[in-house]
N, C-alpha and C positions, 0 to 999 in steps of 0.2 A: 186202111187196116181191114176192114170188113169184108175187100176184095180177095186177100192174103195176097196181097203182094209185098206186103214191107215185109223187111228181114226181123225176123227173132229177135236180133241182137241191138234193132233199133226199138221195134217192142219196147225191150227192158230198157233198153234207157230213157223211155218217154214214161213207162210205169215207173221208176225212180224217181222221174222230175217232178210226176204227181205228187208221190207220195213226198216228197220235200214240199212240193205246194202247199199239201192238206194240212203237214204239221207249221206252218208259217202264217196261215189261213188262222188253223186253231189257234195258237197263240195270241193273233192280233184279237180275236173275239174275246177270246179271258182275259184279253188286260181291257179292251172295249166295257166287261162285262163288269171290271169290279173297281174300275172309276163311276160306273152308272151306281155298284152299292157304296162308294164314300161319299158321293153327292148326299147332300144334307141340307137340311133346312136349318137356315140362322134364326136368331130371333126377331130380327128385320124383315123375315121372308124371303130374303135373297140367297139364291142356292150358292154353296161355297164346294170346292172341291178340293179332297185333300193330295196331295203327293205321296205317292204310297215305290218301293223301289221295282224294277224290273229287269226280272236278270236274260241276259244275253242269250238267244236261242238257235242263233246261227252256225 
């Protein structure tokens, strides 16, 4: 890419596939991000993890 030798039109399709990465990426982090806040302490001490739903991003 840096050479300019690739074409334009492959460009944009490797900038498309990013941006479908990044938003796949962020999703996986905000479901990552809010099992870390339903993790809870029991009164035994033992951390419990709640099921919480996640809807389809594809």
């Amino acid at each position: 890419m840096e050479s300019g030798d690739t074409p334009l039109a492959e460009l944009l399709v490797k900038f498309e596939e990013g941006g479908k990465l990044l938003k796949i990426c962020e999703a996986r982090l905000k479901d990552a991000e809010m099992k870390i806040e339903l993790l809870k302490k029991q009164k035994n001490g033992d951390a419990e993890l709640a099921d919480f739903p996640v809807a389809d991003r594809e």
